[in-house]
C-alpha positions in Angstrom: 212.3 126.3 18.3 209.2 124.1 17.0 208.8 120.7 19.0 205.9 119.8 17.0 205.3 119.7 12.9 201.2 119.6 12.3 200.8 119.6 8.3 198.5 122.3 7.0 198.6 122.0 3.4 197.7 125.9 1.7 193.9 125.5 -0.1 195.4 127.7 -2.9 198.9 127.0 -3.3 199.0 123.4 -2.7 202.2 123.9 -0.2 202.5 122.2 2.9 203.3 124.7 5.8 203.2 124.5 9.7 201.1 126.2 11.8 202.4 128.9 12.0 202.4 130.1 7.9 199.9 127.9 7.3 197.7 131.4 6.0 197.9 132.5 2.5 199.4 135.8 4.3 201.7 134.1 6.4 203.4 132.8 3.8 203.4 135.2 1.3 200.9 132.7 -1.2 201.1 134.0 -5.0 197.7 132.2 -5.5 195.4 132.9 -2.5 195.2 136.1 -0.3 193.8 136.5 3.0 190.5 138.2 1.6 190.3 134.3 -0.5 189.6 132.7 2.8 186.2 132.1 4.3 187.0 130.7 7.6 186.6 132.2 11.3 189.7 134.2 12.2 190.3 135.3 15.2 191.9 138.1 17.3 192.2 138.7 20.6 191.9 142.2 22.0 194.8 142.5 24.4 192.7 145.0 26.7 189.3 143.3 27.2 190.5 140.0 26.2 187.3 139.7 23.8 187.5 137.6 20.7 186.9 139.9 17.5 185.6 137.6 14.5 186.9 138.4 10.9 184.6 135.9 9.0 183.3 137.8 6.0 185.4 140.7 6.9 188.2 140.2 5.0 186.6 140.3 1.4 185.3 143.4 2.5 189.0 144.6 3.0 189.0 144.8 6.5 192.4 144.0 8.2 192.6 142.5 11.7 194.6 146.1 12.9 191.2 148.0 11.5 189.1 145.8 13.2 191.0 146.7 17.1 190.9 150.0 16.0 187.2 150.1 15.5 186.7 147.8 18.7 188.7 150.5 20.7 187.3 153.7 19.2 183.7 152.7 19.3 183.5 152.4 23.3 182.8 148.7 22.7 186.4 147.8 24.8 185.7 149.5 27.5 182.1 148.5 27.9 183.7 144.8 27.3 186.1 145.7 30.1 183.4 147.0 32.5 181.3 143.8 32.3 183.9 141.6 32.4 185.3 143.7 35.8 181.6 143.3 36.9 181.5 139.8 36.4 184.5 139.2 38.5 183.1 141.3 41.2 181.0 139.4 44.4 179.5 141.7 47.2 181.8 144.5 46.3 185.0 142.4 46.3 186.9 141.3 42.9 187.1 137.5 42.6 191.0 138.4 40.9 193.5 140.6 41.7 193.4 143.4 39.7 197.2 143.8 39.0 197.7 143.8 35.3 198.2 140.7 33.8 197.9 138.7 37.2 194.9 136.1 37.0 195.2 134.9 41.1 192.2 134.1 42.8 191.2 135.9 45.7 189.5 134.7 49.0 190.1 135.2 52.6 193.8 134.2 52.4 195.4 136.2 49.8 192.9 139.2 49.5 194.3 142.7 49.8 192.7 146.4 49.7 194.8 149.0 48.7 194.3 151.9 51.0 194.7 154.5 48.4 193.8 153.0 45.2 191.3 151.1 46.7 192.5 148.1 44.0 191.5 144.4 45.2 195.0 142.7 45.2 196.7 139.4 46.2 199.5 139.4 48.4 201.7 139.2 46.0 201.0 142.8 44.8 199.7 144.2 47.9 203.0 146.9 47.9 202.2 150.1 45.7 205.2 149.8 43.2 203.8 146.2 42.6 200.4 146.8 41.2 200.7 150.3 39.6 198.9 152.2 42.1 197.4 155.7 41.1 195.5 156.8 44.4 191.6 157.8 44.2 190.8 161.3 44.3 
């Protein structure tokens, strides 16, 4: 349920939406489509967590779906994924636990190393089942 009403009133249509169908597309405008729009939007790749831009895009017909696709196919998510893993790597330890969607902190505390998967964990995940282990060959 929406706590909060902020007013976004449709450049095209005139309507007065909330955020969320505050988009011509969102709301189904008969006046403006998305491609009408000339501002920044944003989506957020759920692998790599990197913001792909649409500005000047959507004219060009490109949808926020082609736009993923394209970021996954081309290599760029992985290579986004490998600097952003060697960014939160110090001295050959991760900085987070590496459990899927888990964003703890390690240090001398909670740090764990997986004997077979060799995955920097936090206590939390430190049992097999818990952070998806597939052992190194």
């Amino acid at each position: 349920m929406q706590q909060d009403f902020l007013p976004f009133k449709c450049e095209f249509c005139k309507d007065v939406f909330c955020a969320e169908h505050r988009r011509p597309d969102d709301h189904q405008c008969e006046t403006g489509k998305l491609e009408d729009i000339d501002d920044n939007y944003v989506i957020l790749c759920p692998i790599c967590k990197f913001a792909l831009s649409l500005k000047g895009k959507a004219k060009e017909g490109v949808t926020p779906a082609h736009l993923w696709n394209e970021h996954v196919e081309t290599g760029e998510c992985q290579s986004k994924q490998n600097q952003r893993y060697q960014k939160e790597t110090e001295g050959g330890r991760s900085k987070f636990c590496q459990a899927k969607s888990c964003k703890a902190k390690l240090n001398d505390a909670n740090y764990f190393r997986c004997a077979k998967c060799q995955m920097d964990v936090c206590l939390s995940h430190r049992y097999e089942d818990a952070h998806n282990c597939k052992p190194v060959k």
